[in-house]
C-alpha angles and dihedrals in degrees: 000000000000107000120049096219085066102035083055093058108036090055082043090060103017098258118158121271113210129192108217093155127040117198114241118285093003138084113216120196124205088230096050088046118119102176132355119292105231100178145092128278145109117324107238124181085017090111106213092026107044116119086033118113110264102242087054089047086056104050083050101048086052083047090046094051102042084047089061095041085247094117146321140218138238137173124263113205114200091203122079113160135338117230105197107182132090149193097235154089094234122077129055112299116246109244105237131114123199123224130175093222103042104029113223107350113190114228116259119251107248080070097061131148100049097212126214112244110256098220113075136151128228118197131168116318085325107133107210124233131198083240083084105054103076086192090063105043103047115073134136126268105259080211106054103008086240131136114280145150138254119244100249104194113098125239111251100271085235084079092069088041099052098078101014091123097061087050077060091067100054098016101158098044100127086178104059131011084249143355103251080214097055086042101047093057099046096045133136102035113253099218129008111198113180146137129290090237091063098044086105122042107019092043078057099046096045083050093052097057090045097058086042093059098041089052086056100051093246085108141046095191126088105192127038101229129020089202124034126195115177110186118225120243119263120243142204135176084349100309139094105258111249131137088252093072093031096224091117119133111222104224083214086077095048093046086049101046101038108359139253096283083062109058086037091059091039091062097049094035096048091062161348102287084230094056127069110269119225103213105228119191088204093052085051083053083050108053088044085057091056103057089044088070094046090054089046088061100043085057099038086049086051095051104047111098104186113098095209123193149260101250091100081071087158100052088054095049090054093045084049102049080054097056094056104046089048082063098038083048094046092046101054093038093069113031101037098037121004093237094145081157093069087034091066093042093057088052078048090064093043096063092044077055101063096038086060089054089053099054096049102052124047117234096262094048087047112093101222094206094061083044098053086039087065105043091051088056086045092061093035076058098041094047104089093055110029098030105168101042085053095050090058095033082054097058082039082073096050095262110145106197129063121280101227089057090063130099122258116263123256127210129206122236100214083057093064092066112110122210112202128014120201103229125212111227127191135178119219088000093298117110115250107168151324133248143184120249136171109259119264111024122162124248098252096049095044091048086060091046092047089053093042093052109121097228096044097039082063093054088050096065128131082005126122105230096221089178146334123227117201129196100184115236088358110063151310128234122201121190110204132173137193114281 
């Protein structure tokens, strides 16, 4: 269950599949799994270690196992050698002469940087080396005087990538390659956002010059990034998009057939920004449907004239209780997790949500300013991934200045508890009925409401109740058999 190589063959050949971590705040099943789950969380069916974070359950199943002779663990580095030169003109040039009386001779400091020459000639398929460019190769040794050439092969341009970000910090310092000061009080960086075909080396590399720097005094900070965030690739018909296999989508069509805000929404809805993302022509139909209906509201809500009144005082509170935990969902989506996939859905409900609220009151029984209330936290909500529909849908409401100048909604607490829960109840597994309940009820008492029930009492009759299973605030199940 927890590496896809496996997950992939045991559903292949109907092995089981066995939780032993769920991630944190949610509860995975192996028959509900659709791929393996790789990250961290809390070991679960794993006897003596359950309850324990994964990474530590882990370290003590290895112990455990050497302990009893059954196995034992190592470390697997990915990275072997590195070799840094290379055949081309690109890349920094290493900083070393040849000379046939001195050897290699490295250049002296105050010459530092060696620079590339700026005329160069592309030709063909021909990639161009520094061998070529006579300029360029013939110097003189720093050691002797005499004559010597210069090393010709480039540096790996991960060289230059690996610390870019610290250049960010002091960028125009043409004295250092950094103020300690300046870099000292950027670094590390906050938040590190790339691509999945750079999570190993580069991630290496970068971690590498940090701890170099750190080694020489020129860096207070240990690590690169305190959070990391690598995207996954995008897809279509099976294969990573790119212009070699032609299978690219040109965002101008997009852009031309649904708009910007479309394609925009279809990106971060598809998928976790961490996973590989399958491009769908339907789920791009989707998204654009969605915003249609937002947009629908927003004009239908303009439009309404009659200012209604506060005696549906349930149906408020439940638009209400939406509304905040659309913003409590949305919050903690994206700043805790990235899941701008499960963001979006929550705005989805929400608007689901108030057009509930619309087709159970009339007009006249609507109150328009709760209305309107909701709708302004929907597009607060809606901003950050369909910008431009939430800018005109925000004037739409009668705001002046611009939303994305606004604060960030809050929600209240005391307002997320719910009340009441409807319950579904079967009898012999097969659903029967729903019923209200207050929230929270314990199994046994909600057991005895769901049999005393007056519709499914009725269906009880002349039935022998052999027991009653309660999931609280979820369902009940009563076996029965003939009496």
């Amino acid at each position: 269950a927890h590496d896809q190589r496996d997950f992939l063959f045991a559903r292949r050949y109907g092995l089981p599949v066995r939780v032993v971590i769920q991630p944190p705040g949610e509860k995975i099943g192996a028959d509900s799994m659709s791929e393996a789950y790789t990250g961290e969380g809390t070991m679960v069916n794993s006897g003596p270690f359950d309850g324990l974070p994964s990474r530590e359950g882990i370290k003590r199943v290895a112990a455990r196992l050497k302990e009893q002779g059954s196995g034992d663990f190592t470390v697997s580095y990915r990275l072997r050698d590195w070799l840094i030169s290379r055949q081309r003109y690109w890349g920094a040039p290493i900083p070393i002469v040849y000379c046939d009386r001195c050897g290699a001779v490295p250049v002296p400091e105050q010459d530092l940087p060696v620079e590339l020459p700026l005329h160069v000639e592309l030709s063909g398929n021909r990639v161009p080396s520094l061998a070529q460019y006579e300029a360029f190769v013939h110097t003189t040794c720093p050691g002797c005087g005499g004559r010597a050439r210069r090393e010709t092969d480039t540096m790996d341009t991960f060289i230059c990538s690996s610390w870019y970000f610290m250049r960010y910090t002091d960028p125009k310092n043409d004295q250092a390659v950094f103020d300690p000061e300046a870099v000292n009080y950027w670094m590390p960086v906050d938040q590190y956002i790339g691509g999945i075909e750079h999570a190993v080396l580069h991630l290496l590399y970068a971690r590498f010059f940090t701890k170099v720097l750190h080694d020489a005094g020129l860096l207070q900070a240990r690590e690169p990034f305190t959070r990391l965030l690598a995207q996954g690739m995008v897809y279509k018909d099976g294969a990573k998009m790119s212009k070699s296999k032609g299978n690219v989508v040109s965002p101008d069509e997009i852009v031309e057939r649904y708009g910007a805000d479309t394609g925009r929404l279809f990106i971060l809805f598809a998928a976790p920004p961490e996973k590989d993302l399958d491009w769908s022509e339907k789920g791009v139909e989707g998204c654009h449907r969605f915003l249609r209906r937002v947009w629908r509201l927003v004009e239908e809500v303009d439009r309404q004239t009659e200012k209604g009144s506060l005696e549906s005082g349930q149906a408020e509170a439940a638009l209400n209780r939406a509304v905040h935990l659309a913003v409590k969902k949305v919050t903690e989506d994206i700043q805790e997790r990235f899941n701008f996939n499960t963001a979006i859905s929550a705005i989805m409900e929400l608007v689901n949500a108030v057009y509930a609220y619309r087709r159970q009151l009339t007009p006249a029984n609507q109150h328009r300013e709760t209305l309107k209330e909701a709708l302004r936290k929907l597009i607060l909500l809606l901003a950050p991934f369909a910008p431009h529909l939430a800018e005109e849908a925000w004037q739409m409401l009668g705001q002046e200045t611009s939303v994305h100048r606004q604060l960030w909604p809050s929600f209240n607490p005391a307002l997320l508890v719910q009340k009441e829960v409807e319950v579904v109840v079967q009898i012999n597994g097969k659903a029967r009925g729903r019923i209200t309940v207050p929230a929270g009820l314990p199994a046994g008492e909600l057991a005895e409401v769901a049999c005393a029930n007056e519709r499914i009492a009725a269906l009880l009759c002349g039935q022998e109740i052999v027991r009653a299973v309660a999931v609280p605030d979820k369902l009940v199940n009563i076996v029965v058999r003939p009496k």
